[in-house]
TIDREN-240939 format. One line per field, with one value per residue (C-alpha): residue number from 1; residue in one letter; chain; x, y, z. Coordinates in Angstrom, 3 decimals. Example, Ala and Ser with C-alpha at 12.3 -4.5 7.8 and 13.67 -1.06 7.14 Angstrom:
residues 2
pos c(1,2)
code c(A,S)
unit c(A,A)
X c(12.300,13.670)
Y c(-4.500,-1.060)
Z c(7.800,7.140)
end
This chain:
residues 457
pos c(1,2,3,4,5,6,7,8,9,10,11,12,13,14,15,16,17,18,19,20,21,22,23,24,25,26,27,28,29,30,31,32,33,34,35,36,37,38,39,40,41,42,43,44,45,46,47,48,49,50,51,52,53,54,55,56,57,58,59,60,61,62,63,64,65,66,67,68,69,70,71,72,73,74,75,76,77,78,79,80,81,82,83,84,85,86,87,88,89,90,91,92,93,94,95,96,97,98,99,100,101,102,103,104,105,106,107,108,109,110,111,112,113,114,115,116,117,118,119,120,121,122,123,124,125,126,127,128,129,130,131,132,133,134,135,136,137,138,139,140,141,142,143,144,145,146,147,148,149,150,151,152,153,154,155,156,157,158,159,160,161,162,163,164,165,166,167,168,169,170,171,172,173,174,175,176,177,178,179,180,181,182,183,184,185,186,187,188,189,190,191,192,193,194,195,196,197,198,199,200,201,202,203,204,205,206,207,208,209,210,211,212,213,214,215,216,217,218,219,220,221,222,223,224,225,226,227,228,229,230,231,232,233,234,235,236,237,238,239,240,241,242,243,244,245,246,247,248,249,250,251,252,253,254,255,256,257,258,259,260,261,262,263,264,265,266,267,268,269,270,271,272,273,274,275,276,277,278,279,280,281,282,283,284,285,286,287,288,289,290,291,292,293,294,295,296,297,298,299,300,301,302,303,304,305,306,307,308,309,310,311,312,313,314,315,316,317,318,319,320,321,322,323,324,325,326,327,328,329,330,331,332,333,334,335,336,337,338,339,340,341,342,343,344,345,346,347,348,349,350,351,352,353,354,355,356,357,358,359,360,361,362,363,364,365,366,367,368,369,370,371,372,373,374,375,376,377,378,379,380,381,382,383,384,385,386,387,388,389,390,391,392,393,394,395,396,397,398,399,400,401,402,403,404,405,406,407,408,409,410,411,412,413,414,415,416,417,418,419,420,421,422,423,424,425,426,427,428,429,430,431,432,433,434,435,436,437,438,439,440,441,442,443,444,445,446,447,448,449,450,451,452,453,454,455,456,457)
code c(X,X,X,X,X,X,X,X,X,X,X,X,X,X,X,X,X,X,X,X,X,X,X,X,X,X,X,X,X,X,X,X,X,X,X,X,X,X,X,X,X,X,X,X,X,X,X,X,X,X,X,X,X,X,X,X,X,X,X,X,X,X,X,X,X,X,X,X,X,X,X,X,X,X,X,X,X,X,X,X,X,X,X,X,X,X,X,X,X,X,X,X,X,X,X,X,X,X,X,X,X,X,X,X,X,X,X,X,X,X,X,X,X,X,X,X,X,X,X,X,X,X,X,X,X,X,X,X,X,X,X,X,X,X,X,X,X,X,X,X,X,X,X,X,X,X,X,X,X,X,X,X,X,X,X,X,X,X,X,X,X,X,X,X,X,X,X,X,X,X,X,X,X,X,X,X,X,X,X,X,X,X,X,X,X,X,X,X,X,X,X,X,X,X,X,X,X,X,X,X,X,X,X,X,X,X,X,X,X,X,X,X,X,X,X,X,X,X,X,X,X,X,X,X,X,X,X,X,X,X,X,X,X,X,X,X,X,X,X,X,X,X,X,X,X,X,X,X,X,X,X,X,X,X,X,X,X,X,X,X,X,X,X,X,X,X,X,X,X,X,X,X,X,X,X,X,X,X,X,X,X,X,X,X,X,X,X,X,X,X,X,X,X,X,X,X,X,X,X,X,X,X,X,X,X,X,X,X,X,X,X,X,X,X,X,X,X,X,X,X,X,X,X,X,X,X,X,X,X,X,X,X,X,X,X,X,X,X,X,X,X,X,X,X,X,X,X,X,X,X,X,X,X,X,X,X,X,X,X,X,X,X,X,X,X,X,X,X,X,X,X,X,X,X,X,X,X,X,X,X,X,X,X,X,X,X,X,X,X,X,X,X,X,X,X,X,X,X,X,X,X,X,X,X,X,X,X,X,X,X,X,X,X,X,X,X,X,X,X,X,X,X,X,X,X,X,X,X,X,X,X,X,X,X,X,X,X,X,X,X,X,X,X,X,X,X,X,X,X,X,X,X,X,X,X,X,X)
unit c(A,A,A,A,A,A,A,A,A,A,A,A,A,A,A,A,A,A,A,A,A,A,A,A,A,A,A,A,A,A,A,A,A,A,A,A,A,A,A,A,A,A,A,A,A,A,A,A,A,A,A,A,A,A,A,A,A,A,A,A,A,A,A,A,A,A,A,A,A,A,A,A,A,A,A,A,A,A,A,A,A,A,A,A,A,A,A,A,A,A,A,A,A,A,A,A,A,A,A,A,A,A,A,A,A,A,A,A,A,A,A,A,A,A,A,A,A,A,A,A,A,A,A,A,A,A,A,A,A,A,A,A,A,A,A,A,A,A,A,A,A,A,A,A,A,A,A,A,A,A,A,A,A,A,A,A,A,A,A,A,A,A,A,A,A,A,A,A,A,A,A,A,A,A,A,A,A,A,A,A,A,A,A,A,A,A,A,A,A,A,A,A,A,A,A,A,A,A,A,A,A,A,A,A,A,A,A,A,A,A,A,A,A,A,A,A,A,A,A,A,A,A,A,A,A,A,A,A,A,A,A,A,A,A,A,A,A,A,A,A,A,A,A,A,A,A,A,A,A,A,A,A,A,A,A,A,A,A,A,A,A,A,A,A,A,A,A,A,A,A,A,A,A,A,A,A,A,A,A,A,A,A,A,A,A,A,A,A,A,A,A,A,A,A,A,A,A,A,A,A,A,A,A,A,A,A,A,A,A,A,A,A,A,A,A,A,A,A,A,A,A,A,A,A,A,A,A,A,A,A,A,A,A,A,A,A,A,A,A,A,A,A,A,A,A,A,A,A,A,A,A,A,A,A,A,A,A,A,A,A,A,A,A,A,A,A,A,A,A,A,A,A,A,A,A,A,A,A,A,A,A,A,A,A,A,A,A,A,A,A,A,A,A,A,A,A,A,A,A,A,A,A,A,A,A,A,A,A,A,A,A,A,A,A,A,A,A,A,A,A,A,A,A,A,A,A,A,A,A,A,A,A,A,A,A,A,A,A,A,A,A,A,A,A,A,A,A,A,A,A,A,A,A,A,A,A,A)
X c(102.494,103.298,101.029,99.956,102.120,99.597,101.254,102.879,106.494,106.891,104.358,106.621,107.863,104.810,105.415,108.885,108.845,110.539,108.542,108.824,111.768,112.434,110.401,110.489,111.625,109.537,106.698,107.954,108.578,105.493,102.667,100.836,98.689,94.961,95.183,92.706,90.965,87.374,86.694,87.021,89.408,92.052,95.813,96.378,99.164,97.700,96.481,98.660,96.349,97.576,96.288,93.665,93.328,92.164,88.725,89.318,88.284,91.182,93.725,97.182,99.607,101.622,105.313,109.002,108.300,111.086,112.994,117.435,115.449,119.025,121.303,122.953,121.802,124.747,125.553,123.471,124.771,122.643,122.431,119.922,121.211,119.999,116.789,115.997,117.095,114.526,114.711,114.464,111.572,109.581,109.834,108.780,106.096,104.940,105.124,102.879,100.591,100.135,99.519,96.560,95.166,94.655,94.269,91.675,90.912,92.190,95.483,96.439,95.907,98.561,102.028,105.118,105.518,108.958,107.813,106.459,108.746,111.886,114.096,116.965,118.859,117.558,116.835,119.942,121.805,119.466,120.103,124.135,124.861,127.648,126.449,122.959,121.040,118.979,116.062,115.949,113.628,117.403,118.805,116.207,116.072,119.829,120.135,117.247,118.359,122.043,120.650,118.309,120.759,123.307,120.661,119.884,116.600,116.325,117.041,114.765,112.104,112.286,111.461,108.892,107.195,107.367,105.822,103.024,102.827,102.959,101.454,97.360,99.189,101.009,97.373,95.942,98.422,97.727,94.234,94.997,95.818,92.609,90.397,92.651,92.886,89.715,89.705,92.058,90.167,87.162,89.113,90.427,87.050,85.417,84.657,86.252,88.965,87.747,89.925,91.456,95.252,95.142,93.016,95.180,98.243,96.533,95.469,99.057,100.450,98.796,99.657,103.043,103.525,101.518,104.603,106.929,106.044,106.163,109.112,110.825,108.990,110.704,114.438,114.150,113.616,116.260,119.011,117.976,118.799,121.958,123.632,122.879,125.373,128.151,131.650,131.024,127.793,129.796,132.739,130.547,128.601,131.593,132.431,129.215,129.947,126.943,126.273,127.856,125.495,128.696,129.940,126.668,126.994,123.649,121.192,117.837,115.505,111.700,111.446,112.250,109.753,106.828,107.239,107.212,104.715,102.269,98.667,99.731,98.392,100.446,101.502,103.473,105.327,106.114,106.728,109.395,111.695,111.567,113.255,115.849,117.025,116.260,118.649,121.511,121.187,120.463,122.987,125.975,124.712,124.910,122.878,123.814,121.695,118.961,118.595,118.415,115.546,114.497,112.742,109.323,109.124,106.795,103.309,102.876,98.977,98.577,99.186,102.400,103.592,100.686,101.852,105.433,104.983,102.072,103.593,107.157,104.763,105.318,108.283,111.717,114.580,113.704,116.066,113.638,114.524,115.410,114.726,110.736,109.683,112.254,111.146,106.990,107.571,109.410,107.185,103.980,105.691,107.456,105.686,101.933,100.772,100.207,103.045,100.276,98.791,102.306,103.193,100.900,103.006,106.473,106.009,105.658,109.961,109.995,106.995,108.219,111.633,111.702,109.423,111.949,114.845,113.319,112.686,116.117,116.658,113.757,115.315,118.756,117.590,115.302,118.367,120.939,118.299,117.104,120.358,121.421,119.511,122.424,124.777,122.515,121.157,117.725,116.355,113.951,110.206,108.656,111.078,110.854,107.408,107.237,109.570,107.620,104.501,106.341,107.319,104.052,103.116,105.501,104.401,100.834,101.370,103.521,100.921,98.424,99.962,100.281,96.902,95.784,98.235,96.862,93.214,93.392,95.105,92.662,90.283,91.329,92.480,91.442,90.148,92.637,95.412,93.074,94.115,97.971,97.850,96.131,99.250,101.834,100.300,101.070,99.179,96.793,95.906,95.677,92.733,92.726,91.464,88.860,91.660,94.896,96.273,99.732,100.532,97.652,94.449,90.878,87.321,85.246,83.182,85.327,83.773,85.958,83.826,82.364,84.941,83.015,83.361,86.652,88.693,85.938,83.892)
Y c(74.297,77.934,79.827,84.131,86.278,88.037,89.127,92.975,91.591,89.567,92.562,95.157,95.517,96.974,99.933,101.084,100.332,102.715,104.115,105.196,102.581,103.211,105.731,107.696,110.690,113.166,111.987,113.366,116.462,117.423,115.948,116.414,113.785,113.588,112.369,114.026,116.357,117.510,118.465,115.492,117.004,114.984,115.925,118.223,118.907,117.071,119.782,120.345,117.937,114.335,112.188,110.562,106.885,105.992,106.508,109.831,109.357,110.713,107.880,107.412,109.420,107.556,106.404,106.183,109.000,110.772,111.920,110.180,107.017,105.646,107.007,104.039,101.183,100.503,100.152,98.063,96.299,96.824,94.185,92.742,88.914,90.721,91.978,88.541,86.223,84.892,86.230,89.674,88.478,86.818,89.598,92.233,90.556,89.886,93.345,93.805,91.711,93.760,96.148,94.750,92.775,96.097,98.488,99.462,100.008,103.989,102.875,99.919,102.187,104.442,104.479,106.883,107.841,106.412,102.892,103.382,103.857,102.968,101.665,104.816,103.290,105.875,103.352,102.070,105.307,106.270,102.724,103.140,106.613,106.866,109.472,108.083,110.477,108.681,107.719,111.688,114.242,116.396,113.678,114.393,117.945,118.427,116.328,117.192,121.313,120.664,118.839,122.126,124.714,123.529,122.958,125.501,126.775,124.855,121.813,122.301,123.111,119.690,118.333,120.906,119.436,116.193,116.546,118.327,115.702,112.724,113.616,112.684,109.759,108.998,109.463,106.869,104.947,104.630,104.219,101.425,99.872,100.339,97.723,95.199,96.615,96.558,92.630,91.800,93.165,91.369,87.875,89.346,90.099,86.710,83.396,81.335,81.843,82.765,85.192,84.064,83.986,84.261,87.183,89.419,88.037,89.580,92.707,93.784,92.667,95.492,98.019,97.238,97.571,100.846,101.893,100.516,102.809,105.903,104.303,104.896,108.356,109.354,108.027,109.154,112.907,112.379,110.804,113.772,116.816,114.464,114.121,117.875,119.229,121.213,120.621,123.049,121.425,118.075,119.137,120.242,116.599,114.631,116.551,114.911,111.440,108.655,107.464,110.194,113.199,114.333,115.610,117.368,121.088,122.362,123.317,123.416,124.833,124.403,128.197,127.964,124.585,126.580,129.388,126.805,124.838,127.487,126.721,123.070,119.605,118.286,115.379,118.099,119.142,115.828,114.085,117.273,116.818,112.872,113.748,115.836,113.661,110.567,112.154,111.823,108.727,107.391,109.116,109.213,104.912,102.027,98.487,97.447,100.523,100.903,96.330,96.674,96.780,96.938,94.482,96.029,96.426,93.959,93.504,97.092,96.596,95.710,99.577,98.896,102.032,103.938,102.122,103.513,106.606,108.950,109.587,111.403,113.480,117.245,116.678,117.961,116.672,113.429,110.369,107.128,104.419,101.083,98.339,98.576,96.742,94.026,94.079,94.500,91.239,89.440,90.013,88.526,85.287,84.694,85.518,87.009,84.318,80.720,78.266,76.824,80.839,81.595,78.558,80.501,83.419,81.161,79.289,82.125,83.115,79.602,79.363,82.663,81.618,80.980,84.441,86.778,85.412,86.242,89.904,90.349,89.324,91.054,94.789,93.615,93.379,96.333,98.586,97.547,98.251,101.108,102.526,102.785,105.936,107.208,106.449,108.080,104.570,103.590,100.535,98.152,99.571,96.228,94.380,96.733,96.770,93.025,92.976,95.435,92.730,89.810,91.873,92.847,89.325,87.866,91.023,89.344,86.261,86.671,89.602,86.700,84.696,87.215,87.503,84.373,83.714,86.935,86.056,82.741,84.487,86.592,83.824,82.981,85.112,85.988,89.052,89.353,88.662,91.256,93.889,92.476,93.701,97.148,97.713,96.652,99.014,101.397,104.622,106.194,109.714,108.823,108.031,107.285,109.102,107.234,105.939,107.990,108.997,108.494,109.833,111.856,111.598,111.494,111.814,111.670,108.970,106.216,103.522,100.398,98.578,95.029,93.899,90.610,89.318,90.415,88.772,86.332,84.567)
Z c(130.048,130.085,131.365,131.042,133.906,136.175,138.827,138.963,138.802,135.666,133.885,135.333,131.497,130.116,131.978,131.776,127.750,125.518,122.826,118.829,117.141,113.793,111.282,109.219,110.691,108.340,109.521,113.088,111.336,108.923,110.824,114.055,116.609,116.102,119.947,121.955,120.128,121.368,118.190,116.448,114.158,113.189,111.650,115.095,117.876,120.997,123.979,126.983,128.209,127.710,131.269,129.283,128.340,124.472,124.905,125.871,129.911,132.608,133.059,134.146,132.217,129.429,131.316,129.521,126.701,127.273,124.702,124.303,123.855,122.351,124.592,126.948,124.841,122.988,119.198,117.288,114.469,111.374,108.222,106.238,107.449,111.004,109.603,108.196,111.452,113.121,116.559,114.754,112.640,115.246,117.691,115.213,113.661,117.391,118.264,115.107,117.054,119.888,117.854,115.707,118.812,120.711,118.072,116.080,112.227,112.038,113.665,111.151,108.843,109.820,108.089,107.649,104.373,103.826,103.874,100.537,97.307,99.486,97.264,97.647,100.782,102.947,106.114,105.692,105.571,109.003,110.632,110.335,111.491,112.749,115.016,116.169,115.010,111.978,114.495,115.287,113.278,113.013,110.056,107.909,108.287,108.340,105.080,103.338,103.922,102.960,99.529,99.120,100.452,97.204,94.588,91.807,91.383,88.751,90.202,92.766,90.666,89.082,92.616,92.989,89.713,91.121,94.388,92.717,90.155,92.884,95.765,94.696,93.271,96.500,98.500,95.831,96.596,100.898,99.895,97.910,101.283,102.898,102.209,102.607,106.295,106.783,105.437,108.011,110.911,109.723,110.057,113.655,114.731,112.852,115.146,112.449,109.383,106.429,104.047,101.116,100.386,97.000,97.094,99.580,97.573,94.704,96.533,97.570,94.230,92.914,95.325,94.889,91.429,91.928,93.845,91.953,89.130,91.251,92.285,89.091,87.956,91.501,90.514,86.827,88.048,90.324,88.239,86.110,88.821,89.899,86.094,85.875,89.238,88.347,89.548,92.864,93.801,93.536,95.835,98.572,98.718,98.317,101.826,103.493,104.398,103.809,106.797,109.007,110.368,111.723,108.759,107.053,107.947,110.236,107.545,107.874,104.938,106.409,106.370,102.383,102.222,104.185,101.574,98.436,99.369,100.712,99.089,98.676,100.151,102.971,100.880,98.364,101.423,102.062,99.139,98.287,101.718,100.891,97.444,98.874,101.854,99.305,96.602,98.633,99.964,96.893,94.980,97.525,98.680,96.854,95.982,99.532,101.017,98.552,98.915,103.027,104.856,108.965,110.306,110.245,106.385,105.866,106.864,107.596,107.708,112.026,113.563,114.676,113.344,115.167,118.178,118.145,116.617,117.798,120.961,118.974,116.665,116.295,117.961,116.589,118.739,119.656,119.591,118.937,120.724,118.746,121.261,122.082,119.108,119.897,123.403,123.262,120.997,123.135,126.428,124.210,123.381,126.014,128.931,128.060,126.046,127.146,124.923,122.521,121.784,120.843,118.786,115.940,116.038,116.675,113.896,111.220,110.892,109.407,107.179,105.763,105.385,102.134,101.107,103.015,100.861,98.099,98.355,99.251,95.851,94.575,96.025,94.780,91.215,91.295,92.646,89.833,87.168,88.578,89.415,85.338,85.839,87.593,84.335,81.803,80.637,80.136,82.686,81.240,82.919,82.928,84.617,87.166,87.367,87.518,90.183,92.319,91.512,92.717,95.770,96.726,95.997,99.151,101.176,100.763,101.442,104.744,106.122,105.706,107.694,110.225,110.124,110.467,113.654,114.916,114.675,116.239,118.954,119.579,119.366,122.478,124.866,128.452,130.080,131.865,128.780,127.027,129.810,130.326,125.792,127.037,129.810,127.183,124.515,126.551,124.735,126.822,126.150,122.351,119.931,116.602,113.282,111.796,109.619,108.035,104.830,105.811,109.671,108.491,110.343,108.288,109.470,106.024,105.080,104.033,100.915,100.432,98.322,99.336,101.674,102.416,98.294,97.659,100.293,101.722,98.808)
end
């Protein structure tokens, strides 16, 4: 019988971790920490101030935040067969674990806002760079202010229009998320199981198909500014290679996006730099791109995001390292938990085998109808939006299982296991919003509804 690693050696890795693997680097750019704010204000650049634990009392400074997090770790070779194996799988949805066994509502509710409506082969075209640089605030800037920089007014006015159309729709959307959060932390913190499959499975069905429909508003307005470049505007992006930040000429238009979306929510500003760096992937990619996903796609509901990212926020050179997730995984099956704690988490790559297939052929399918955008051709809506139901459906089911293994983890852990999660956290100096819009913090009174008959009766 295995048995949890106390002593300083073997838990030497939950201090020299890496933070901040792969996001979505707007979120780096347009948003700020709500860590340690006296004010209780949240959305805001952390103070000079940062040798404070979570709670806000003075504590050891946060270790290994330094910025070249990718620098002397080698290529990684990116695929959807590696996003789908199971050491990949079982070490990120472990990492998710640490995550949602240390963390607290606000911080599971935190997510970048390119894991929603990604169907434009934007991840991929950060995970291959030739040059490194997708994990690094620069690649969206650089690509989003080329695509900008060559646009017509015009053109850019139809974005314009569409961030202003989508962004209370894209809020909606997050919130749509947020009592089935709050459902899973109820099971976490519960002595016995109680929530129902069917009705997360139901829960995320719907939220899916919600984004599935923006999904296609987002590509129709798109195909439209990309069937209407002229013959110059063509040349220039047929000189910027997909995949290559090498070859995109150092343009950056956030002066011009400041000035446009003066007077406008955050999520405007937003959702118009996603549409720029999104049109070129999209347009300049392929089914391959826009059908790949990382390994932290699904299940996004256990604060692993908040985990990785808080500590890169505000911050615009910063290369994100790709091996924490991997790693933080690794240490809680393998040496934090005792063999039978981690057989609940072990055991999940398999039952979700079959699940994870299927949405690879789920984003296949949606990405060669939605692509007939691109030819001037009409895709059929409702087999689009069905497909974005069944996704969500798979999403459901898997994140239930996470939660379940989770939960009777957490059933049974030790003090001292409890403090091993804390170390391998690693976050002090940072406390959550009561829960986030996005990577944006919110501190108004929150109503989801009767949790309890929803997910539990």
């Amino acid at each position: 019988m295995k048995t949890p690693h106390s002593n300083n050696t073997k838990m030497k890795h939950l201090f020299r971790l890496m933070m901040i693997p792969a996001i979505g680097s707007w979120v780096i750019s347009t948003t700020y920490s709500y860590a340690q704010q006296s004010d209780g204000e949240p959305g805001k650049r952390p103070r000079a101030d940062r040798n404070q634990n979570e709670t806000g009392k003075k504590g050891s400074k946060r270790e290994g935040r330094k910025g070249g997090g990718r620098k002397g770790q080698g290529k990684q070779k990116y695929s959807i067969e590696q996003a789908v194996s199971d050491r990949a799988q079982l070490h990120t949805i472990a990492f998710s674990g640490v995550a949602f066994l240390t963390g607290d509502f606000g911080s599971s509710t935190f997510i970048p806002p390119g894991k929603v409506c990604d169907y434009f082969g934007f991840q991929y075209m950060r995970d291959i760079d030739v040059a490194e640089k997708g994990h690094n605030p620069m690649f969206l800037n650089r690509v989003a202010g080329n695509i900008l920089h060559i646009l017509n007014d015009d053109q850019k006015q139809m974005f314009s229009d569409l961030a202003e159309e989508q962004a209370d729709q894209l809020e909606g959307l997050a919130r749509m998320r947020l009592p089935l959060i709050k459902a899973f932390h109820t099971e976490r913190d519960s002595k016995s199981a109680g929530l129902k499959k069917a009705a997360v499975v139901k829960c995320v069905g719907d939220i899916f198909e919600r984004d599935a429909e923006l999904s296609i508003r987002r590509a129709e307005v798109m195909a439209k500014v990309y069937l209407s470049l002229d013959e110059k505007q063509k040349a220039y992006l047929a000189k910027m290679k997909f995949g290559d930040f090498n070859t995109w000429p150092a343009l950056d238009e956030r002066d011009k996006l400041k000035k446009r979306g003066r007077g406008r929510s955050k999520l405007f500003n937003v959702a118009y730099m996603t549409y720029a760096s999104e049109f070129f992937s999209w347009t300049a990619g392929s089914v391959k791109a826009d059908t790949y996903f990382c390994p932290e796609r699904h299940g996004t509901y256990f604060g692993g995001f908040y985990m990785k990212d808080m500590p890169a926020m505000g911050k615009r050179d910063f290369d994100i390292s790709t091996s924490v997730t991997g790693e933080s995984g690794r240490i809680l099956v393998e040496e934090l938990l005792t063999r039978k704690q981690a057989a609940s988490i072990t055991a999940i790559p398999d039952i979700q085998r079959k699940l994870l297939m299927e949405t690879i052929d789920i984003r296949r399918a949606f990405s060669i109808e939605l692509r007939k955008l691109l030819d001037g051709k009409k895709p059929d809506r409702k087999k689009l939006l069905a497909l974005g139901r069944r996704y969500g459906e798979l999403d459901g089911e898997m994140s239930w299982f996470y939660t379940m293994a989770f939960s009777k983890v957490n059933r049974t852990l030790t003090d001292e296991q409890r403090e091993q999660l804390v170390k391998l956290r690693n976050l002090p100096g940072y406390q959550s919003a009561p829960y986030y819009i996005y990577s944006r913090g919110r501190n108004d009174d929150l109503k989801l509804g009767d949790i309890e008959k929803k997910f539990f009766k």
